[in-house]
C-alpha positions in Angstrom: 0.0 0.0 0.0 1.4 3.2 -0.8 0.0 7.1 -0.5 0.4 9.8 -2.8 -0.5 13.2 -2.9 -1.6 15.4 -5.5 -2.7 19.0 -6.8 -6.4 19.8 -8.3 -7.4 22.2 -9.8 -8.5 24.8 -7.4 -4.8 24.2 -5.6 -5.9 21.7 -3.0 -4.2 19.1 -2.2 -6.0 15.4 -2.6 -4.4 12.6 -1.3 -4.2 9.0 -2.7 -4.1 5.4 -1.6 -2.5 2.6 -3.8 -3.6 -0.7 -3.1 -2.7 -3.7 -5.5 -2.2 -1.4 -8.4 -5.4 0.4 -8.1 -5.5 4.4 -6.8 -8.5 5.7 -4.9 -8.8 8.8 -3.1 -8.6 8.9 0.6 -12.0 11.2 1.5 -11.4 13.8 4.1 -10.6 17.4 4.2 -8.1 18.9 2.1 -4.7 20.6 2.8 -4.5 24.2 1.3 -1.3 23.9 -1.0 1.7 25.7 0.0 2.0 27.4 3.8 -0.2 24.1 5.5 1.9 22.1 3.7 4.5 23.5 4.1 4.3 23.2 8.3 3.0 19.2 7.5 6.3 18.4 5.8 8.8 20.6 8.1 7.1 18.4 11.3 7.5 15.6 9.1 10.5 16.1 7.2 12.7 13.1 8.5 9.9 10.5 8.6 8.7 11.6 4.6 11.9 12.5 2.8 14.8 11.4 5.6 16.0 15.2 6.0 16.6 16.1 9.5 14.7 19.7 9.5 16.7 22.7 10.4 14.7 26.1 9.7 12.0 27.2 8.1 12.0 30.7 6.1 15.7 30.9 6.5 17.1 34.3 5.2 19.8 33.8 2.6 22.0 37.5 3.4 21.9 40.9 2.0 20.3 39.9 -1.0 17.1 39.6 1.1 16.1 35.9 0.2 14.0 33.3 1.2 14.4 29.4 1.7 11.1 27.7 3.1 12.3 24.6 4.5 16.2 24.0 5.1 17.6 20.6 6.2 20.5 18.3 6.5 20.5 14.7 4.6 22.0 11.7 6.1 25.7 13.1 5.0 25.5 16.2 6.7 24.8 17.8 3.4 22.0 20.8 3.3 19.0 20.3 1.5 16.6 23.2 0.3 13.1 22.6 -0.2 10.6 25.4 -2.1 7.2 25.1 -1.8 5.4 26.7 -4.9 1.6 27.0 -6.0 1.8 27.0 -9.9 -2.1 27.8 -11.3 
């Protein structure tokens, strides 16, 4: 069995359950796309993706930027992740 998510097409998420080859959507209430989500996969980050979470809306220096989620893989490497609502 196996869950997936995905976007429709008013930008909420829907999420999916695979069982022997066939998808069906898992009812329920839907996750609005990118700040929710965003907060669901930072709390979540090593369980889902196996990045130990560091900060969220980390500023990048004098150039004034943004990077949502910032983490460190299994070698100690950092790890970016952007979430983005394209509609």
């Amino acid at each position: 069995m196996a869950q997936i998510a995905g976007a429709n097409e008013v930008g909420d998420l829907k999420a999916f359950r695979v069982v022997d080859g066939q998808v069906r959507e898992i009812p329920g209430s839907s996750v609005a796309l990118e700040r929710q989500l965003q907060t669901l996969i930072e709390a979540n980050m090593e369980a889902m993706l196996g990045i130990r979470f560091l900060a969220t809306e980390y500023a990048t220096g004098r150039h004034r930027g943004r990077i949502d989620s910032l983490g460190l893989d299994e070698n100690g490497t950092p790890v970016i992740v952007e979430f983005t609502d394209r509609r």
